[in-house]
C-alpha positions in Angstrom: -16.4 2.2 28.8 -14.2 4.9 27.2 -11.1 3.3 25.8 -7.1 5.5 26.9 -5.0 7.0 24.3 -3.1 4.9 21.8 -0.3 3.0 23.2 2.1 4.7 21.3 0.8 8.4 22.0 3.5 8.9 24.7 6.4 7.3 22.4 9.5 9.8 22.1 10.3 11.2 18.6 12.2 8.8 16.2 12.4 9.9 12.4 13.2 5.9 11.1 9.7 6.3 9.3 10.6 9.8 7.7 14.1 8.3 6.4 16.4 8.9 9.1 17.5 4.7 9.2 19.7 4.1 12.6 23.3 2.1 11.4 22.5 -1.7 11.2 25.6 -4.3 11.3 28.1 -3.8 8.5 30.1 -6.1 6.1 32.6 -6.6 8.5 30.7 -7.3 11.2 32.8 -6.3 14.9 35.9 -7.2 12.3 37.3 -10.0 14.5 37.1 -7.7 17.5 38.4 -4.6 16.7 35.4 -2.6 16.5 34.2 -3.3 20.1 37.5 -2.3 21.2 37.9 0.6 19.5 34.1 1.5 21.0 35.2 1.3 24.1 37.8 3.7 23.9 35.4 5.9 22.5 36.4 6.1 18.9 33.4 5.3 16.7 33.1 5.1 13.0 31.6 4.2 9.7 32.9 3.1 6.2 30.6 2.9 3.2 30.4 2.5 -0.4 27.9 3.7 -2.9 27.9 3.8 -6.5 24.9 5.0 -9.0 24.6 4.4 -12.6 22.6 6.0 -15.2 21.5 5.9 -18.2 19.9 7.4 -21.3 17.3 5.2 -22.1 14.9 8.3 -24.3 15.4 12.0 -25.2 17.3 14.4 -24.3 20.3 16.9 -25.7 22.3 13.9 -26.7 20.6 10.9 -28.2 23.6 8.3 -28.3 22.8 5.8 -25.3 25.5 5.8 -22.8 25.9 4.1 -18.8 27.0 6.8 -16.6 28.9 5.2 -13.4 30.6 6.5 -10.8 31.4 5.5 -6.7 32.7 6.9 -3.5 33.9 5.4 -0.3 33.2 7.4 2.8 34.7 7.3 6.7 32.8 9.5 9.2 34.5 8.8 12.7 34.4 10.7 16.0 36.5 10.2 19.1 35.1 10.7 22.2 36.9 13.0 24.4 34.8 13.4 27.8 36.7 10.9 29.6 40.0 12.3 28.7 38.7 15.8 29.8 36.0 15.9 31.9 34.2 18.2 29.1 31.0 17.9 28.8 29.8 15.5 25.5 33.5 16.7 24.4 34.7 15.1 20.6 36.5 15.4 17.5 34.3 14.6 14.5 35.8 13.7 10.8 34.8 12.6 7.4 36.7 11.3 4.3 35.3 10.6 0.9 36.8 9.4 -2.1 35.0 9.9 -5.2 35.8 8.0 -8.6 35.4 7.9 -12.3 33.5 11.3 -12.3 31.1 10.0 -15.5 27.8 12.2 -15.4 25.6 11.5 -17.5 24.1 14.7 -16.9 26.6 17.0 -18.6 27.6 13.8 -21.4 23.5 13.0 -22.5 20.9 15.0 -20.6 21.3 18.7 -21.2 23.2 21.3 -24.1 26.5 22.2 -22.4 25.6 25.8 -23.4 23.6 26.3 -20.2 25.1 25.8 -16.4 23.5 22.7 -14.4 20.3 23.1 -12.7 20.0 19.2 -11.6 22.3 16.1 -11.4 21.2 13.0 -12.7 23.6 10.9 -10.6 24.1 13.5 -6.6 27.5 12.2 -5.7 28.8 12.9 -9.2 31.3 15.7 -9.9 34.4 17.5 -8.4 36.6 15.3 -10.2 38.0 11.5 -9.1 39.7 12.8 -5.8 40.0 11.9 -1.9 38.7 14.7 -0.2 39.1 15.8 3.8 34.9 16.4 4.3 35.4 18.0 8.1 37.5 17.4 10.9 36.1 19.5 13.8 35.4 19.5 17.8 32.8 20.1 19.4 31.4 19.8 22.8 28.2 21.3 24.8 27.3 23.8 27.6 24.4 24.8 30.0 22.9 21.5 30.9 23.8 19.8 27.0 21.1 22.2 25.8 23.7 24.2 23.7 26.0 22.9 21.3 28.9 24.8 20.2 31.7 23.2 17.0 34.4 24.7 15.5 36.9 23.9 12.6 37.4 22.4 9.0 33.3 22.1 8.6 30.5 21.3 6.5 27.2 22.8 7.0 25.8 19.4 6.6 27.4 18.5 10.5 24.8 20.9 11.4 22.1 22.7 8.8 19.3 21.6 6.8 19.3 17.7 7.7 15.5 17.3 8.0 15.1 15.5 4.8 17.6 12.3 3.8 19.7 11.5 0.8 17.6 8.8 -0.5 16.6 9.9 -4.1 19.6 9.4 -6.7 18.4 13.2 -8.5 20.0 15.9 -7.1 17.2 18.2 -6.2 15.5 15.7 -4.1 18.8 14.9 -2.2 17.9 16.6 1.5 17.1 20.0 1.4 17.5 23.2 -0.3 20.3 25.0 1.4 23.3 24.2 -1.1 21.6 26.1 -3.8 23.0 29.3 -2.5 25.9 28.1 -4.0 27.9 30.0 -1.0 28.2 26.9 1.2 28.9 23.2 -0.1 28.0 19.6 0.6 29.3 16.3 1.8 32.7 16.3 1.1 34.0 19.9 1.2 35.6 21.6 4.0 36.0 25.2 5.0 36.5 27.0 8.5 33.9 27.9 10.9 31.8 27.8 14.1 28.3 26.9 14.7 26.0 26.8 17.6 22.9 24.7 18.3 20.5 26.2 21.2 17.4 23.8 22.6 14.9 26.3 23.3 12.6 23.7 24.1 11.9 19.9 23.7 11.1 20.9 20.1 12.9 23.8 18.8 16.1 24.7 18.3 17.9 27.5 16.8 21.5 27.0 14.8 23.3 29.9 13.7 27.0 30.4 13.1 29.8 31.7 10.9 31.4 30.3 8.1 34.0 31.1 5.3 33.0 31.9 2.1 36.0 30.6 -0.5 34.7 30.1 -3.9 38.4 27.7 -3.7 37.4 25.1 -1.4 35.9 23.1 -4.0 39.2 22.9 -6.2 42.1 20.1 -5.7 44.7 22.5 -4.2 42.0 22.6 -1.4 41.4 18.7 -0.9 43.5 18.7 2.8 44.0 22.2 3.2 43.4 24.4 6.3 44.3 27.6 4.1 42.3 30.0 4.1 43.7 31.6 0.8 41.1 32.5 -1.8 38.5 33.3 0.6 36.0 36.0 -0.1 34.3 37.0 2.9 31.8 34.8 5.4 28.3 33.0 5.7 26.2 33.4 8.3 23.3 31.7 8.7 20.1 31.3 10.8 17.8 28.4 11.3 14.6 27.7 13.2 14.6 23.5 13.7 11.3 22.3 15.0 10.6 18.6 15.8 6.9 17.9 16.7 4.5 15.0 16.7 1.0 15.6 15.0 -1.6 13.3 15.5 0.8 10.9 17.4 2.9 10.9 14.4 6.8 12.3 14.4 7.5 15.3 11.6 10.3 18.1 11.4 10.1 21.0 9.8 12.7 24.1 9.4 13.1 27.5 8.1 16.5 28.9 7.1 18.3 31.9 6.2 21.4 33.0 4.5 23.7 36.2 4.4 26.8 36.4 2.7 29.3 40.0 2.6 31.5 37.9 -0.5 31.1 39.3 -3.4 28.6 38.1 -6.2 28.8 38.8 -9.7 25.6 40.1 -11.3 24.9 37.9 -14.1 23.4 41.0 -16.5 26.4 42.7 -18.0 23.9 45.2 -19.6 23.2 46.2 -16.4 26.9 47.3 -16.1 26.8 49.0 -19.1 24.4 51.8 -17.8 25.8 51.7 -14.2 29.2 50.7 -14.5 31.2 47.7 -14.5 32.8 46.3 -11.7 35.4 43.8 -14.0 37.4 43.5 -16.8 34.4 41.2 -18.8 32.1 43.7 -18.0 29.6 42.2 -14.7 28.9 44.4 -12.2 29.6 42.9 -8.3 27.0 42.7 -5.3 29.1 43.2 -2.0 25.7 41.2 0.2 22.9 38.8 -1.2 20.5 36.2 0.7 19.2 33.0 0.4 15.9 31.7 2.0 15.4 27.9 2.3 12.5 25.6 4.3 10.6 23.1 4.5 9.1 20.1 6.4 9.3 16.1 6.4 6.4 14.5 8.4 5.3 10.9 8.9 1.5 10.3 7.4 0.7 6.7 8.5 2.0 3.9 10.6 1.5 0.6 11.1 0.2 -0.5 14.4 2.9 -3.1 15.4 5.7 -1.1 14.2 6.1 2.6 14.7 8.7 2.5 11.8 6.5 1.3 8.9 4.3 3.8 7.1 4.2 6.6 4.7 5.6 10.3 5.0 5.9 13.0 3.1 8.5 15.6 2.9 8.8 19.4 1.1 11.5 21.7 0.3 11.9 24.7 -1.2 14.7 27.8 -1.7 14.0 31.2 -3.1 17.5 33.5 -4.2 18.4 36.7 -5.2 18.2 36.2 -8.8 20.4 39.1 -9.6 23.5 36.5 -8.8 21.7 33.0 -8.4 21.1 30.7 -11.0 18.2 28.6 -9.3 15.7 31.5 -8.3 13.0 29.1 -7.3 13.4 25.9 -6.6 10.6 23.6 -5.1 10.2 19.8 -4.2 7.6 17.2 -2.9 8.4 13.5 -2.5 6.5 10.3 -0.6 8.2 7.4 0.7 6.5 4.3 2.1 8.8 1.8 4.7 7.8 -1.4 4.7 5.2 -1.5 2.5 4.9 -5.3 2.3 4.9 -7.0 5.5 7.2 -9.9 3.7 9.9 -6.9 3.1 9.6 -4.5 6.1 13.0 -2.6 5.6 12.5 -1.7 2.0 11.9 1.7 1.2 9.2 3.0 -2.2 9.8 6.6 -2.8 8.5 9.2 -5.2 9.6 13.0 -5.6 9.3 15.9 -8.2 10.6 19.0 -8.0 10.2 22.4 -10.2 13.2 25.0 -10.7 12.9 28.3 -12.2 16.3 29.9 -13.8 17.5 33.3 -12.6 15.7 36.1 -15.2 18.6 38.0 -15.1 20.1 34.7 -15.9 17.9 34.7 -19.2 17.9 38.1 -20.1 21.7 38.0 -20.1 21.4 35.2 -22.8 19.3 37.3 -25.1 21.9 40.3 -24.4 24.6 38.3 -25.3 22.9 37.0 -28.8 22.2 40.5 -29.3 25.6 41.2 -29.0 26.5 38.2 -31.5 23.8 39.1 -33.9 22.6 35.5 -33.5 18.7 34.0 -33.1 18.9 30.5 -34.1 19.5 27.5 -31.6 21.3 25.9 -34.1 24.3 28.7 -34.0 27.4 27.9 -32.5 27.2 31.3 -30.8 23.7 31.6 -29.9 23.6 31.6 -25.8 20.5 29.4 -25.0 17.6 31.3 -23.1 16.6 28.7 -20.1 13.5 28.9 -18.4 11.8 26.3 -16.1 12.2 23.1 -16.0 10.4 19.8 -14.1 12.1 16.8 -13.2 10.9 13.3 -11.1 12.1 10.4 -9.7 10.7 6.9 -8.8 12.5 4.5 -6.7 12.5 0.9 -5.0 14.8 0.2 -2.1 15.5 -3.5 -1.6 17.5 -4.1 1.9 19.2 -7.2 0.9 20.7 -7.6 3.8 21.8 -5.5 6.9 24.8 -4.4 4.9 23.2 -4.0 1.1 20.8 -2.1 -0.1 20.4 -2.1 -3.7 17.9 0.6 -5.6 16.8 1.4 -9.1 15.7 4.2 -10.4 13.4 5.9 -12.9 13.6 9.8 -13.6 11.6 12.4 -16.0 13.1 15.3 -17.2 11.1 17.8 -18.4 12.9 20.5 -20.4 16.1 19.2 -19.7 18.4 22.4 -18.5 15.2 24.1 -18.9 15.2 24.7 -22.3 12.3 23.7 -24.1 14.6 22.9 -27.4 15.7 19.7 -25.7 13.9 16.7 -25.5 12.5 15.2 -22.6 14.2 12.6 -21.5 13.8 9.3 -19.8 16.7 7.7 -17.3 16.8 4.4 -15.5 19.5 4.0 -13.2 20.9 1.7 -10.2 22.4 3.0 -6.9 23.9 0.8 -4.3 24.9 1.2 -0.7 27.2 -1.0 1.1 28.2 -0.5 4.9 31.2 -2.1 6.3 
């Protein structure tokens, strides 16, 4: 007797194994009634709290131990409008976060403040202790719901690059490449533009859009502005979205590209010096530059009673034009397990590395600049560090206390912290908690 497919081999795709956790009740609960109320008249939200600590516990720049904290509440809503307007899957979608005590331990402990960033010890640090507007756009669909068309005060995180979660507390294994351009932002900075989603099929679909390119929408002036002052030129980018299921199991997997008109400062003023300058310091200016970014998150194993239990892996990767880009290369691999013990099914065991190479041009401006300064020794106040690689990992256990808590520490390597092999490697343990209300 020859025995049918496995039971699950017709299931639809879910990514719960590959990270992607659907909300589960809050704090609050249906807050004496109001929630299911406010459901019904299409308005739907969700207010959380996180927090993540760090600290110093080996190496590094600066050897003095110190606990890094900092928090942010967050409200992402959207009010149904489909009702109101007989448009199809028509809403408005928003997002507020409000980020505190700004304490890295990144820039305080881990690295020489001679060198820009190339990784964050703590992802939601930074941008000051500030309530920020993270989008406010509407959107709605066309031609059978298979094409999805926004416009507004966005974030390329409504829409780009979301095939890998924000699980890991270090930066670089926080989602996906695409922010390393350093054109477009994250999470909880707006600018205008419009985006389209196309279904080609079941599997694929292709985004593209446009978007404005203001090197002011991080600052405070820009918190709950809609102007558009200080912008440079636009974004446009282009990505291929493919969910699949291999071997019965659900992965997705994306390639993306960037273009940008705004203008990018070369970071080799010797350059200019032959060719040119384009400024007053000296830098010479690129009127276009690209960004390429990919990668794929796919579940390994399963459990046979539960779909959402088993291990996955996930890669990323983003290659720039060094010329005006810091992070040239930047490559990352991580595992997570779900449910690992059958006596905690909803935690979460997670493991990720990634490797980032510095711009060359980056480096050779360094050793221009100490040429300049007649300076060869590290120790020299003027001496400009000359950065290289650097690799950095985390290790992480998620413990779902209950449906509203999650608490996870944290264990992270740095290798060649700001990746200069003069510092130290260093050693950080760290705390991050989630609380949904």
């Amino acid at each position: 007797m020859v025995s049918g497919p496995p039971a699950y081999a017709s299931e639809a795709w879910q990514g719960e194994a590959l990270g992607f956790v659907p909300s589960t009740p809050g704090l609050l609960g249906d807050m004496g009634g109001v929630r299911p109320v406010l459901e019904a008249d299409g308005f739907h939200f969700n207010l959380g709290y996180l927090s993540q600590v760090a600290y110093n516990a080996a190496g590094g720049y600066n050897h003095d131990r110190h606990a890094a904290y900092i928090d942010q509440f967050s409200l992402t809503f959207g009010q149904d409008l489909e009702d109101l307007t007989n448009i199809a899957d028509a809403k408005i979608e928003g997002n507020i976060v409000n980020r505190n005590h700004d304490d890295s331990l990144t820039f305080k402990r881990l690295q020489d403040p001679r060198v820009s960033a190339n990784d964050i010890a703590q992802e939601s640090s930074g941008r000051g202790s500030i309530t920020r507007l993270g989008w406010l756009t509407f959107a709605r669909t066309f031609h059978d719901r298979r094409l999805h068309w926004r416009i507004g005060m966005m974030n390329k995180v409504q829409d780009f690059d979301q095939i890998i979660p924000c699980d890991f507390q270090l930066l670089s294994q926080c989602g996906g490449k695409s922010a390393n351009s350093f054109t477009w932002y994250n999470w909880n900075v707006h600018y205008w533009g419009t985006t389209l989603q196309y279904k080609l099929n079941d599997e694929l679909t292709l985004k593209s859009g446009i978007m404005e390119q203001n090197p002011n929408a991080e600052s405070r002036g820009h918190a709950w502005s809609g102007s558009t002052r200080g912008s440079k030129g636009v974004v446009l980018p282009l990505e291929l979205e493919i969910k699949t299921r291999i071997n019965n199991l659900p992965g997705i997997y994306n390639l993306g590209l960037l273009f940008t008109n705004a203008p990018q400062t070369d970071f080799y003023a010797g350059k200019s010096q032959a060719t040119g300058a384009d400024d007053a310091e000296g830098y010479r200016s690129h009127h276009r530059t690209w960004f390429l970014y990919g990668g794929f998150n796919q579940q390994l194993t399963r459990h046979k009673d539960d779909a959402t239990r088993g291990l996955s892996s996930s890669f990323s990767m983003s290659l720039s034009d060094r010329r005006s880009n810091l992070l040239h290369r930047v490559a990352a691999v991580s595992l997570r397990y779900h449910g690992l013990a059958d006596a905690r099914p909803d935690d979460w065991l997670g493991l990720g590395a990634t490797w980032i190479e510095i711009s060359k041009d980056y480096r050779r401006n360094q050793q221009y600049l100490n040429e300049l300064q007649g300076t060869h020794d590290d120790v020299d106040a003027l001496y400009h560090p000359l950065p290289g690689h650097t690799v950095n990992a985390e290790l992480y256990y998620r413990l779902r206390a209950t449906s509203w808590l999650e608490v996870q520490p944290v264990v992270q390597y740095w290798h060649r912290p700001g990746a200069l092999r003069e510092t130290q490697d260093a050693w950080v343990t760290g705390v991050k908690t989630v609380i949904t209300f």
